[in-house]
C-alpha beads as a LAMMPS data file, in Angstrom:
LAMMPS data file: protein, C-alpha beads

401 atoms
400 bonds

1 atom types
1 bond types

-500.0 500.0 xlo xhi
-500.0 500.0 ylo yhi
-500.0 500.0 zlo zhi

Masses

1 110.0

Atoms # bond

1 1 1 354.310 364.811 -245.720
2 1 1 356.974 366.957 -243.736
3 1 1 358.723 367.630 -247.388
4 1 1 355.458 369.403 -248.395
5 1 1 354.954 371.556 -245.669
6 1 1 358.720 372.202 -246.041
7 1 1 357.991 373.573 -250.308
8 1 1 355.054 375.164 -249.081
9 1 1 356.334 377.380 -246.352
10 1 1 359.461 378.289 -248.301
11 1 1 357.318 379.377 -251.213
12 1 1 355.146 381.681 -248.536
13 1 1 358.479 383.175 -247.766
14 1 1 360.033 383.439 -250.706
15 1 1 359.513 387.279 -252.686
16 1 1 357.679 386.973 -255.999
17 1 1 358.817 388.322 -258.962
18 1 1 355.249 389.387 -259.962
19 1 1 353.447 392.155 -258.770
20 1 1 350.328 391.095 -260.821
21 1 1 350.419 387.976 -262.804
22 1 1 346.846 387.631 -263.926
23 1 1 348.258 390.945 -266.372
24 1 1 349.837 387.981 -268.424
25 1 1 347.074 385.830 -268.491
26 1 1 344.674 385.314 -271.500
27 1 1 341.096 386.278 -270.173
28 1 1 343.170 389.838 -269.213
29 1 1 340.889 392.727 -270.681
30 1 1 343.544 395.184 -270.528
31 1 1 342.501 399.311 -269.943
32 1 1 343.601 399.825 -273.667
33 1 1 344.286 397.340 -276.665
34 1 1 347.435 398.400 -278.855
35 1 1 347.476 398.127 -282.637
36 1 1 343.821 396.737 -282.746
37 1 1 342.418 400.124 -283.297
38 1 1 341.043 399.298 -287.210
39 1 1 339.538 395.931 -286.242
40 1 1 338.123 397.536 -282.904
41 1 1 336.643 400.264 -284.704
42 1 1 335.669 398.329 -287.597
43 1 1 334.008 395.788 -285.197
44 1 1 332.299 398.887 -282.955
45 1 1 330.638 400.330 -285.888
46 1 1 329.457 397.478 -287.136
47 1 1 327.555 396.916 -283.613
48 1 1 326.588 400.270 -283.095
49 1 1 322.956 400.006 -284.492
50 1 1 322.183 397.738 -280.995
51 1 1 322.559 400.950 -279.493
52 1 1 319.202 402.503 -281.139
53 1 1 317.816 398.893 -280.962
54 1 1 318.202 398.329 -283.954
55 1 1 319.982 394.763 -285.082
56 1 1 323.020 395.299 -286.987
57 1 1 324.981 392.606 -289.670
58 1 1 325.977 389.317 -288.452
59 1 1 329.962 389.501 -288.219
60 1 1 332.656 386.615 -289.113
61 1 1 336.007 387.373 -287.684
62 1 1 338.518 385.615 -288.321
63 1 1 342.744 385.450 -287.868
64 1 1 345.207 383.270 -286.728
65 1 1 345.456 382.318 -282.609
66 1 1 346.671 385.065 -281.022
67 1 1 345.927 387.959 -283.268
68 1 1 343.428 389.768 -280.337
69 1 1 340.237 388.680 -281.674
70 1 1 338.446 387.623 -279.132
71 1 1 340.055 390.126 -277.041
72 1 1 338.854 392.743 -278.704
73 1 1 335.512 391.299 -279.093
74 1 1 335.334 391.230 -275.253
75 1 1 336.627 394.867 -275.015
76 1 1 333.782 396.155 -277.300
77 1 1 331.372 394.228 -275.668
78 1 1 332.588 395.622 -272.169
79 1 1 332.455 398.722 -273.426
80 1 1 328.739 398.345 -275.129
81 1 1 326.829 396.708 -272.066
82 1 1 328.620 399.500 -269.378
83 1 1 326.987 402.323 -271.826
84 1 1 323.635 400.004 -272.602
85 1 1 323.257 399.816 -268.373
86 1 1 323.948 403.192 -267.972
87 1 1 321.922 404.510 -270.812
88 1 1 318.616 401.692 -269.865
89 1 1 318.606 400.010 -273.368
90 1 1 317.907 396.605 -273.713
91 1 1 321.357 395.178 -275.063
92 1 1 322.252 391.403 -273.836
93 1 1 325.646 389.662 -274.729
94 1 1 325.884 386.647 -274.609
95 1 1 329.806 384.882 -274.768
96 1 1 330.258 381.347 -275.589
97 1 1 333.370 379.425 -276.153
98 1 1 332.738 376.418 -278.331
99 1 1 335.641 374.674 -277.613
100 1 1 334.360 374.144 -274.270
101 1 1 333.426 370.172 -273.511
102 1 1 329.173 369.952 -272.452
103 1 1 328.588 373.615 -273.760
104 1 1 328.378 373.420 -277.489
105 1 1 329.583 369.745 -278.631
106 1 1 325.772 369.359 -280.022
107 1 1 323.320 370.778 -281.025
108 1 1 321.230 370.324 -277.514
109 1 1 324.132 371.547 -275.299
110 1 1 324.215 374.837 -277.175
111 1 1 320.833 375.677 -277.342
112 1 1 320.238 374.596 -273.604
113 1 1 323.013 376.654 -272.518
114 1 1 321.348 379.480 -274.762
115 1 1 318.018 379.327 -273.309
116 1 1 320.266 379.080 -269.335
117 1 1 321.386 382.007 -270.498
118 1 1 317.654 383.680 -269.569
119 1 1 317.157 381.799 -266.971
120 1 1 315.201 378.738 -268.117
121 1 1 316.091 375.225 -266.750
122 1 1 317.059 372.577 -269.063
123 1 1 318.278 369.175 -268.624
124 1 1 321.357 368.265 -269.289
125 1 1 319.766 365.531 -272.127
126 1 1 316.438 363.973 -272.382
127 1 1 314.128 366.820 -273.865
128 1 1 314.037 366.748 -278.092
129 1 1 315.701 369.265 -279.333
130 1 1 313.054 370.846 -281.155
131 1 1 311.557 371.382 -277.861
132 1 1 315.218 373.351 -276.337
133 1 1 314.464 375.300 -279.193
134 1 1 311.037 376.391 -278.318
135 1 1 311.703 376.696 -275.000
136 1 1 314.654 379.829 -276.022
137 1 1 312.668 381.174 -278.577
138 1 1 310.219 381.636 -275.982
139 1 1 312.718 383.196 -273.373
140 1 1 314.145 386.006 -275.882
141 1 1 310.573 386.495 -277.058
142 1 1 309.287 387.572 -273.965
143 1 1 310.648 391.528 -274.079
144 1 1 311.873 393.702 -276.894
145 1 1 315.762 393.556 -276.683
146 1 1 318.582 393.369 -279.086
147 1 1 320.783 390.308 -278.115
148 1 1 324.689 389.641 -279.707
149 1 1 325.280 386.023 -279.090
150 1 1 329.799 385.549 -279.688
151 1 1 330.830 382.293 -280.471
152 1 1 334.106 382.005 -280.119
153 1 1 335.940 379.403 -281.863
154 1 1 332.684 378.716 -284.081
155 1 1 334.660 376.170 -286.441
156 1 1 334.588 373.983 -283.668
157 1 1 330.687 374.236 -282.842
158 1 1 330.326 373.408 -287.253
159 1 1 332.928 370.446 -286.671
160 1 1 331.093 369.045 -283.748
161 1 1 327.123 370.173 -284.634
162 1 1 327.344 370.624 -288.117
163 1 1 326.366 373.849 -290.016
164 1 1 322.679 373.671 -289.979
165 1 1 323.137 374.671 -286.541
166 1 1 324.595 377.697 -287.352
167 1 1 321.331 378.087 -290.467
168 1 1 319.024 377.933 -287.539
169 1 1 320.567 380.508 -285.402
170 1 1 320.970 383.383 -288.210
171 1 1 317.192 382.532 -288.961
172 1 1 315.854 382.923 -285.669
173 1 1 314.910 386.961 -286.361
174 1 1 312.264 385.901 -288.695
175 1 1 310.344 384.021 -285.709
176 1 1 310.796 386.774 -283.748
177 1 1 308.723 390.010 -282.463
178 1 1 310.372 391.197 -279.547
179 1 1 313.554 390.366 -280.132
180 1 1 316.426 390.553 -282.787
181 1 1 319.811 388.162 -281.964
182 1 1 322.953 389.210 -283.820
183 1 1 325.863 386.510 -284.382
184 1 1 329.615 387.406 -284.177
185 1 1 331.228 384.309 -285.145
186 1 1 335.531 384.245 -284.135
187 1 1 337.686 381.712 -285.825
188 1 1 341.451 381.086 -285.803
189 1 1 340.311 379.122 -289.387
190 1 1 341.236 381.101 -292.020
191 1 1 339.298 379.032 -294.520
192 1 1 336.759 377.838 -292.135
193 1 1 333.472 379.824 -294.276
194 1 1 334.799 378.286 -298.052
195 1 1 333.683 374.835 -296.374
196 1 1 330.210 376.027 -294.906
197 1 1 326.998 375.720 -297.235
198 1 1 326.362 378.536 -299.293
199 1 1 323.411 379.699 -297.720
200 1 1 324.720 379.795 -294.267
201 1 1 327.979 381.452 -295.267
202 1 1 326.029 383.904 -296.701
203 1 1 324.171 384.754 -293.614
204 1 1 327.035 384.194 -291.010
205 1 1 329.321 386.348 -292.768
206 1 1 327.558 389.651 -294.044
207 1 1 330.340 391.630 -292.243
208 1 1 333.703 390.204 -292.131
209 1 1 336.750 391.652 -290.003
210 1 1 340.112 390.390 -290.536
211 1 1 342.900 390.138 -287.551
212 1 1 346.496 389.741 -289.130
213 1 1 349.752 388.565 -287.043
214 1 1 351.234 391.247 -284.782
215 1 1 354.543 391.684 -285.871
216 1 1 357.929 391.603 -283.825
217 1 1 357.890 395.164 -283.005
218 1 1 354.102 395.232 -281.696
219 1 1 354.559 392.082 -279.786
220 1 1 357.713 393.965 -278.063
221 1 1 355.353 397.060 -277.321
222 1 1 352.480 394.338 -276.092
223 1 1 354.546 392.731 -273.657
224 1 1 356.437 395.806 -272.428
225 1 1 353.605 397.440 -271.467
226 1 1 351.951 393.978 -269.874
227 1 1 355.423 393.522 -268.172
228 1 1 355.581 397.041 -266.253
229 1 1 351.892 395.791 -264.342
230 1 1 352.864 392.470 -264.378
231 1 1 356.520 392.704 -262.644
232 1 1 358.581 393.905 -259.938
233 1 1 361.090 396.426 -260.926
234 1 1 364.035 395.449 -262.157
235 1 1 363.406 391.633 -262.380
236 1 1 363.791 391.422 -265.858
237 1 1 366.756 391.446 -267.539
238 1 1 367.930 393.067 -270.963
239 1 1 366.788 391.234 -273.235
240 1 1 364.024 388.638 -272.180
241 1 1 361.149 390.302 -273.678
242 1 1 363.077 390.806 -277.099
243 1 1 363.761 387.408 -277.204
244 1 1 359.957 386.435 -276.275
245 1 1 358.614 388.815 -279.105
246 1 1 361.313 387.032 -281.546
247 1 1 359.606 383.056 -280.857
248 1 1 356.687 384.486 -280.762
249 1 1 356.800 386.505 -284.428
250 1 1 358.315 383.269 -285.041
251 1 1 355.053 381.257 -284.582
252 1 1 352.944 383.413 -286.717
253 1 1 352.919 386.732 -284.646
254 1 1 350.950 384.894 -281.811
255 1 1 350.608 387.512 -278.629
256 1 1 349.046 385.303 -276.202
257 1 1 351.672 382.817 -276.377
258 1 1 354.510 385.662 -276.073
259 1 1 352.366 386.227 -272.535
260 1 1 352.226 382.757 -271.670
261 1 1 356.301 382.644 -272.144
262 1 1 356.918 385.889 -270.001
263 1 1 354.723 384.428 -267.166
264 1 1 355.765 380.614 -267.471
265 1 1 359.564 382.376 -267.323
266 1 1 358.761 384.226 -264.473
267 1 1 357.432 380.628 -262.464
268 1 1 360.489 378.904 -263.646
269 1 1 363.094 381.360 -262.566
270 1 1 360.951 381.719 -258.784
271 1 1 360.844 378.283 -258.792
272 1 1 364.687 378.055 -258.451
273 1 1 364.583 380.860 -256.391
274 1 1 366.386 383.809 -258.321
275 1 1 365.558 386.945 -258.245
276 1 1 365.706 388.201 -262.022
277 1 1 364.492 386.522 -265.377
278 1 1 366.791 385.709 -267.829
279 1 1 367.099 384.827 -271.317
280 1 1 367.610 381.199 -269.960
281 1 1 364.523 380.768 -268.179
282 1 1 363.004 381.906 -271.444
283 1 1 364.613 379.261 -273.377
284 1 1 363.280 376.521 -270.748
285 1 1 359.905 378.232 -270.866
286 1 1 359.281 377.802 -274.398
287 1 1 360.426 373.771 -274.228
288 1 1 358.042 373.574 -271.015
289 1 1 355.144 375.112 -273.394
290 1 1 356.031 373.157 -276.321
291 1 1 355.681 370.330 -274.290
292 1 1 351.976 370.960 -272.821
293 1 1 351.160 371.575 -276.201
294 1 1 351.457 368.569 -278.039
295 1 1 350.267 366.728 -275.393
296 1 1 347.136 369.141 -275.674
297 1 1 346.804 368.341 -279.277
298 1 1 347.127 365.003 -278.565
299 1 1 344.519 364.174 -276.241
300 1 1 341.946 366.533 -278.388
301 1 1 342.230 364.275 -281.723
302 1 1 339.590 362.173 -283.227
303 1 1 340.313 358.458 -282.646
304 1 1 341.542 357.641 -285.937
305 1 1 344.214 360.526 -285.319
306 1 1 345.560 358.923 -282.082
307 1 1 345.519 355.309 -284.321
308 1 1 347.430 357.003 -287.008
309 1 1 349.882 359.072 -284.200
310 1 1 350.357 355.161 -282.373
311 1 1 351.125 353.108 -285.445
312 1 1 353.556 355.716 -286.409
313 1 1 355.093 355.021 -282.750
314 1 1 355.303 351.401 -282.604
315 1 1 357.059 351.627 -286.072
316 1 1 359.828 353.801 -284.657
317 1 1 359.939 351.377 -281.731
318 1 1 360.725 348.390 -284.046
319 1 1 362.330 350.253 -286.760
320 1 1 365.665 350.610 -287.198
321 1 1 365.931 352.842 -289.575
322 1 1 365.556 356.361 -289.120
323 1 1 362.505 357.073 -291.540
324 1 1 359.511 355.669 -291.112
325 1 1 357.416 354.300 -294.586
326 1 1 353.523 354.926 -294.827
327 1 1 352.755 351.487 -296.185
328 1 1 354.496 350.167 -292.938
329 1 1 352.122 352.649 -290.762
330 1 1 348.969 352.289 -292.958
331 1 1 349.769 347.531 -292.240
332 1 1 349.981 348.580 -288.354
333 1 1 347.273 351.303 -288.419
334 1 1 344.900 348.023 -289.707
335 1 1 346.233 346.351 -287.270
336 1 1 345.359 348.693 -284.628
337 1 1 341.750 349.117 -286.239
338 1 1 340.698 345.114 -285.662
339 1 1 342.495 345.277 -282.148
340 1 1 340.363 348.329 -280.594
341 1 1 337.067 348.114 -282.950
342 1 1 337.695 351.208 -285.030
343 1 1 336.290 351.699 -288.341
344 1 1 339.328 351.086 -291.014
345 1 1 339.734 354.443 -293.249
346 1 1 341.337 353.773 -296.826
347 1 1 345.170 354.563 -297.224
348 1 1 344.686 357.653 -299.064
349 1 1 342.907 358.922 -295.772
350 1 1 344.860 358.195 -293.566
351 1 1 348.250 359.383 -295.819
352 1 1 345.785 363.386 -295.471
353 1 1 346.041 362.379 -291.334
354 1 1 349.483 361.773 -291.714
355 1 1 350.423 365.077 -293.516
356 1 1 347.995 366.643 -290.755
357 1 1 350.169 365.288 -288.351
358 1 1 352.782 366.526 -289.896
359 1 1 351.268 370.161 -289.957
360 1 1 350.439 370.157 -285.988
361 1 1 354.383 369.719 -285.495
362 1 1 354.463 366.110 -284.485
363 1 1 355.748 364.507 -287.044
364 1 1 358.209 365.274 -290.085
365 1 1 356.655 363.236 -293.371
366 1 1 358.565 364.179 -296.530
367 1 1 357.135 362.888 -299.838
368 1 1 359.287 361.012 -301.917
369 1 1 359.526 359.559 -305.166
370 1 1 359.968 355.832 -306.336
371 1 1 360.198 356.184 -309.587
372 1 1 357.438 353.639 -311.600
373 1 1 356.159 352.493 -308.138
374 1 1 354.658 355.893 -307.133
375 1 1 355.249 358.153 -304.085
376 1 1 355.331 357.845 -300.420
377 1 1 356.254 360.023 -297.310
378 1 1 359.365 359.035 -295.184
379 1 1 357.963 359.610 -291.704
380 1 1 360.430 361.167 -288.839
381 1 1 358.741 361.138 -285.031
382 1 1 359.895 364.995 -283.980
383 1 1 358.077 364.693 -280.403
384 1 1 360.865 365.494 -277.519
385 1 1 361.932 362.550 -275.990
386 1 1 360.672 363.899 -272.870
387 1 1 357.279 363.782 -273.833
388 1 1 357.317 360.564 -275.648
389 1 1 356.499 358.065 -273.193
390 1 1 354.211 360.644 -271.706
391 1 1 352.248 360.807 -275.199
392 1 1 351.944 356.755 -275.783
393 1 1 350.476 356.430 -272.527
394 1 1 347.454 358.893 -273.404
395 1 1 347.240 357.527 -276.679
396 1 1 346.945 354.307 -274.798
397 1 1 344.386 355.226 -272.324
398 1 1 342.327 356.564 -275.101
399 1 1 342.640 353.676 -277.382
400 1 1 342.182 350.589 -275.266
401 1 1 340.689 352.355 -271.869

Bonds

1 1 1 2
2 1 2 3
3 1 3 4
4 1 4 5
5 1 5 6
6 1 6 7
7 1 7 8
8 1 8 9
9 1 9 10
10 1 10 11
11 1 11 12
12 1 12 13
13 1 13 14
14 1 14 15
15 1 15 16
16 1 16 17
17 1 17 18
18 1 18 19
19 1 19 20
20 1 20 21
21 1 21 22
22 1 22 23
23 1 23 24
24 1 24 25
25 1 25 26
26 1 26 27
27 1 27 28
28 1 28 29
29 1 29 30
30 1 30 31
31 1 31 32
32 1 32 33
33 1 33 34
34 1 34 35
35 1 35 36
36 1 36 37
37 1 37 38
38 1 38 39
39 1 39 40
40 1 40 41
41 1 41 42
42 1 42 43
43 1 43 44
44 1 44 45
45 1 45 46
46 1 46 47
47 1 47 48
48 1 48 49
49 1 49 50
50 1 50 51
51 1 51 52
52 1 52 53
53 1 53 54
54 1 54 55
55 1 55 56
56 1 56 57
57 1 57 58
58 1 58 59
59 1 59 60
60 1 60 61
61 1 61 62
62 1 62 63
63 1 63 64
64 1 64 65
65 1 65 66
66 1 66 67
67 1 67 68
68 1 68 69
69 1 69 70
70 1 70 71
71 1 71 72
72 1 72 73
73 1 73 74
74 1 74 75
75 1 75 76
76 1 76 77
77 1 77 78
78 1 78 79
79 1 79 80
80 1 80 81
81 1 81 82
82 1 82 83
83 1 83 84
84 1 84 85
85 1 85 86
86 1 86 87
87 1 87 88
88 1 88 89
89 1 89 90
90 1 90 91
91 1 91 92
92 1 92 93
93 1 93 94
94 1 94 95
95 1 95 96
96 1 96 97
97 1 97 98
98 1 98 99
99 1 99 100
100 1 100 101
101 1 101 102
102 1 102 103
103 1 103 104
104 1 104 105
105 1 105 106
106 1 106 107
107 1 107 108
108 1 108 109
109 1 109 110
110 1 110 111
111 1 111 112
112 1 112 113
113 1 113 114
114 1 114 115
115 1 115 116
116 1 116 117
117 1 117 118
118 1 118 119
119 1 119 120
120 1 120 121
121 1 121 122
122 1 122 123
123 1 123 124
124 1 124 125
125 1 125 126
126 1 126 127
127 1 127 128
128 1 128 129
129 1 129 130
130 1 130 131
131 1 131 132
132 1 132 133
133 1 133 134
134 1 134 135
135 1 135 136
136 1 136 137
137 1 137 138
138 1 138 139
139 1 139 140
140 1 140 141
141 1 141 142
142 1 142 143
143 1 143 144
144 1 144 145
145 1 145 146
146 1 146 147
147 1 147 148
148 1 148 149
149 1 149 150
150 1 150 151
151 1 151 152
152 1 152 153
153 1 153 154
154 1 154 155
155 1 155 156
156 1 156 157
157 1 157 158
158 1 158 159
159 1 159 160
160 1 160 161
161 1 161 162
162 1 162 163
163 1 163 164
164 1 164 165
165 1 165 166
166 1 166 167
167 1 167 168
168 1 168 169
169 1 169 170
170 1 170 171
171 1 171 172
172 1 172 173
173 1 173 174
174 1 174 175
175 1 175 176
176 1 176 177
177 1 177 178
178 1 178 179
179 1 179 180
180 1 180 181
181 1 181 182
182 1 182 183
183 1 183 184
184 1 184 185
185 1 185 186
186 1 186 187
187 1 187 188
188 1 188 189
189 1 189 190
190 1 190 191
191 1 191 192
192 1 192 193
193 1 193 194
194 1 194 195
195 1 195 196
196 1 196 197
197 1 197 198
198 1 198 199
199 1 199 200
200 1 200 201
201 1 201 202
202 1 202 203
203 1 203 204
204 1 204 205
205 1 205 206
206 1 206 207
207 1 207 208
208 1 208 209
209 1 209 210
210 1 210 211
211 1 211 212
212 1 212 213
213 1 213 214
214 1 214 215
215 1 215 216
216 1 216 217
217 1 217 218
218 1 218 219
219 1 219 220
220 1 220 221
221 1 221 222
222 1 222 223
223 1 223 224
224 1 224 225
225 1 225 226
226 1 226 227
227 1 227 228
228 1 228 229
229 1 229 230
230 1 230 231
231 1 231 232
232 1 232 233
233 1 233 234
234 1 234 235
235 1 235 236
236 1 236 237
237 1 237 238
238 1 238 239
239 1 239 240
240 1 240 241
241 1 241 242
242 1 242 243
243 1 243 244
244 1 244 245
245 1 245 246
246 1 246 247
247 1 247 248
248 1 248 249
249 1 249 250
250 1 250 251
251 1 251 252
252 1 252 253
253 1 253 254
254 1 254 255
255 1 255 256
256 1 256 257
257 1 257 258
258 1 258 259
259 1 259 260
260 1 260 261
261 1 261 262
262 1 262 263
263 1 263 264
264 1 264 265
265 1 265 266
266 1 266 267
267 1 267 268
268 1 268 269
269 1 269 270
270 1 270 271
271 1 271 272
272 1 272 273
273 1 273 274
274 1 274 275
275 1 275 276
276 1 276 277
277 1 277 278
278 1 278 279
279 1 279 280
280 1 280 281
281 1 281 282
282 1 282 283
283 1 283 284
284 1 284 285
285 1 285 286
286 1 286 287
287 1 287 288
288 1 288 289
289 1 289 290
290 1 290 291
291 1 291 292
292 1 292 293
293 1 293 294
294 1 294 295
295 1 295 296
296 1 296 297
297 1 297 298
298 1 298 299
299 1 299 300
300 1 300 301
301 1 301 302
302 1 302 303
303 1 303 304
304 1 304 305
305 1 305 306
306 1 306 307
307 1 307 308
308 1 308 309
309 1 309 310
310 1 310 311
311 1 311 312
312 1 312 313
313 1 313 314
314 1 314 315
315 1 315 316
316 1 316 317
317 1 317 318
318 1 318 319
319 1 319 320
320 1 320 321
321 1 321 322
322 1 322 323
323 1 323 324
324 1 324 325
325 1 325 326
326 1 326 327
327 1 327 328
328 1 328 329
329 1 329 330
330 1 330 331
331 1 331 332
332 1 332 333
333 1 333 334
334 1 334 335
335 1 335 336
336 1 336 337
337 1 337 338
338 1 338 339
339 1 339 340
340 1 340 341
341 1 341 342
342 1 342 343
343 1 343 344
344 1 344 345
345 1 345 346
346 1 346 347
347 1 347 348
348 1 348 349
349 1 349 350
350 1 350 351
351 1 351 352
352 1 352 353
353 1 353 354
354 1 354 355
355 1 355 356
356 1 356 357
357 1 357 358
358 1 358 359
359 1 359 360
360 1 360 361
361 1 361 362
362 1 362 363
363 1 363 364
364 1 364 365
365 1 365 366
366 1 366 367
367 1 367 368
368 1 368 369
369 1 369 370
370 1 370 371
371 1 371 372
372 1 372 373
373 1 373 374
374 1 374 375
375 1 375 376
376 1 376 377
377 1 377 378
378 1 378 379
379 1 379 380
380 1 380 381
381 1 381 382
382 1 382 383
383 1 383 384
384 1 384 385
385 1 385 386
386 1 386 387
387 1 387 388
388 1 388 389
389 1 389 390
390 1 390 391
391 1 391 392
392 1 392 393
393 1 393 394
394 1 394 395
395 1 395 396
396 1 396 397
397 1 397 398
398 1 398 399
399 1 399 400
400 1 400 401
């Protein structure tokens, strides 16, 4: 098409407004972490011990998204295996993100990529998983070494593989001669442990190191500092990275989406071809984020979620009213259930969805009170109407595809 080639080649000679935008992005391990210097420490001395091969305390970290947690994680780690390779001693880090689809969804998948992790080959499925385990016990068996094993987002890996999983790995030194394996466990759940069995609680978290929220003031510094590497001079105007540190404090002190606003306003405003940022293009930032977010959320919730999330939106479709009851979702949600084979949940159940619902930011449901006749939640759809149609489709797709 002649109207591609047209965008393309006025994009190549367009100026950016970046002079390094991979500064903004998440992964970034920047030369020096601000106002982390307590957890970073904390977290360092904790760790030191691999350094004499010796294995030190399991850790549990834990803060809301954004704090720097796995950020610093990565930093100390950097920092550990560039000494441990200069130095000769037998440190291994391993990193693994458990969010991540066909890495650590099971039990298998974990322990496979584990043992990949030492080079052994293991199929994708098929082998028991006794025999995966074997098979890595073997691997980090075979020379003395001290091995930290992160799993980031380790709520997930318990949602997904349950908590034995977790048993098994803080066990694994007692099978071992060689080797010792050390677990740093990240979570943005702040009451993640108080649901794990005692026993493995009590082994994941023998150290714990708690990230709170930056506040307004550090995020400014953060991004400041990010900004000078990450832009031209003079493309920003007074301002812009106030404002991003004040939606960002606003969300819990989150730094990594106060990035992801500075660089998202920096694509909008080259997009339209101007040559500064503006408070503006910060303003249509955060709607363009807000919007990739839900849909996010969406598409990553258990099917009885996405039933609950459609029954509340074919009841705004034939309501006319501006609330929405639960009885009237709970009659469709059944509904729904017979239509697409899914396993009916009791009311109760799915009025705890609801209010979860409610607590992602999708929906407004305000308990109310009918006297004799109990209590119920008026329901109000808050999704943008931009994004509406958008998010019925994939709730669609995933229902009936």
């Amino acid at each position: 098409m002649k109207e591609l080639n047209n965008i393309f080649e006025k994009f190549l000679k367009k100026e950016s407004l970046f002079k390094s935008k991979k500064v903004l992005q998440a992964v970034h391990i920047p030369r020096e972490i601000n106002h982390r210097d307590e957890q970073i420490t904390q977290i360092a001395n904790i760790l030191s011990p691999t350094l004499r091969i010796e294995k030190p305390s399991n850790i549990f970290i834990y803060g809301k998204t954004g704090t720097g947690k796995t950020l610093s994680v990565r930093y100390v780690a950097e920092q550990m295996t560039t000494l441990a390779d200069n130095k000769k001693i037998p440190l291994k880090i391993i990193y693994i993100n458990c969010k991540l689809k066909k890495v650590a969804d099971t039990e298998y998948r974990l322990v496979a990529q584990l043992a990949r992790e030492f080079g052994k080959e293991i199929p994708p499925t098929g082998l028991p998983t006794e025999e995966v385990y074997n098979i890595f016990f073997k691997a980090i068996g075979e020379e003395k070494r001290i091995i930290i094993l992160v799993l980031d987002e380790i709520d997930w890996l318990v949602k997904k593989a349950g908590d034995e999983l977790i048993y098994n790995l803080t066990r694994i030194n007692s099978e071992l001669k060689n080797s010792q394996i050390t677990i740093v466990g990240i979570s943005n759940d702040l009451i993640f442990s108080n649901n794990l069995d005692p026993r493995v609680k009590s082994s994941l978290s023998e150290e714990e190191v708690i990230f709170p929220p930056y506040n307004a003031v550090q995020l400014q510094s953060i991004l400041r500092k990010r900004a000078v590497e990450a832009f031209k001079e003079g493309v920003l105007k007074e301002g812009v990275i106030p404002k991003c540190a004040a939606y960002a404090a606003r969300e819990h002190g989150d730094a990594r989406r106060a990035l992801e606003l500075l660089r998202v306003a920096g694509e909008i405003a080259e997009r339209k071809g101007k040559e500064e940022i503006t408070l503006h293009d910060i303003d249509d930032a955060e709607d363009t984020i807000e919007r990739d977010r839900i849909i996010e959320i969406v598409k990553n919730q258990p099917k009885q979620f996405q039933a609950t999330l459609y029954s509340i939106l074919l009841n705004k479709d034939n309501s006319k009213n501006k609330f929405i009851q639960t009885g009237d979702v709970y009659d469709t949600y059944r509904q729904l259930c017979n239509k697409t084979g899914l396993r009916s949940l009791t009311q109760r159940r799915v009025s705890d969805i609801i209010a979860e619902l409610d607590m992602l930011g999708i929906i407004n449901a305000k308990v109310i009170s009918k006297g004799r006749f109990g209590r119920t939640r008026e329901i109000n759809l808050i999704l943008p109407t931009s994004i509406e149609l958008k998010v019925k489709k994939i709730l669609e797709d995933d229902l009936f595809g």
